[in-house]
C-alpha positions in Angstrom: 0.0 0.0 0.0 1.0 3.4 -1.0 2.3 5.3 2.0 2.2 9.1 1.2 4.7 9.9 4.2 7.4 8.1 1.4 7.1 10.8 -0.1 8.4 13.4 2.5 11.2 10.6 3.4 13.0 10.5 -0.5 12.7 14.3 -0.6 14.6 14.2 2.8 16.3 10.9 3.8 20.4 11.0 2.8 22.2 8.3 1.3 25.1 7.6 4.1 27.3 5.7 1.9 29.1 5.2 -1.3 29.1 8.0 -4.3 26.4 9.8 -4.1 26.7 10.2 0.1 24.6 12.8 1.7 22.2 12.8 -1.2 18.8 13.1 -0.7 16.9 10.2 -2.8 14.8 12.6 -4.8 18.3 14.1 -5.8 20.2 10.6 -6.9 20.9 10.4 -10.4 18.4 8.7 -12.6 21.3 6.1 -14.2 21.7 5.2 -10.5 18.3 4.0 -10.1 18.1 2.6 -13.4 20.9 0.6 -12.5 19.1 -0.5 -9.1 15.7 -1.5 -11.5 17.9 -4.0 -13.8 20.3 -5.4 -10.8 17.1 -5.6 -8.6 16.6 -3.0 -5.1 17.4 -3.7 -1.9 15.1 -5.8 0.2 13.4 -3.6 3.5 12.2 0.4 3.1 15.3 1.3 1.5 15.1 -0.7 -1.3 11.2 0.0 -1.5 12.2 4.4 -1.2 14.5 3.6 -4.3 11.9 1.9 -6.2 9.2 4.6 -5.5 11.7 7.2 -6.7 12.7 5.6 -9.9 9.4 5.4 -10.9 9.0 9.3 -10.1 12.2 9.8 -11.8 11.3 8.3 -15.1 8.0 9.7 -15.0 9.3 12.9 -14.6 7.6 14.2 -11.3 10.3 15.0 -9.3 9.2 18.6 -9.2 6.2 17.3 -7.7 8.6 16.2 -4.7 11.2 19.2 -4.3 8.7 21.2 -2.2 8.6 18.7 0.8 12.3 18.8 1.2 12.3 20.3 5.0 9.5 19.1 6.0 
């Protein structure tokens, strides 16, 4: 089920490791999720906040989640 408070979390959660650290999700570069969708997402609510913004990165509604950042 679709849990609207995701959507404040990948506008403000941080990645705390590897390239893209202290990155919020919404800001990760679409390649990087693309590579997550053909290598296959991490299991638990990380892998399930990646997913959700991949799909709103390649549908182009990121714009729709800048304005939460903040909150």
């Amino acid at each position: 089920m679709f849990d609207p408070e995701n959507l404040k979390k990948i506008a403000n959660m941080k990645r705390p490791l590897a390239k893209h650290k202290n990155r919020t999700l919404i800001e990760l570069p679409e390649p990087y999720l693309v590579w997550f969708a053909g290598q296959g997402f991490p299991q638990g609510q990380i892998g399930e906040l990646l997913q959700l913004t991949y799909e709103i990165k390649v549908n182009a509604l990121e714009k729709s989640i800048y304005p939460l950042q903040g909150e």
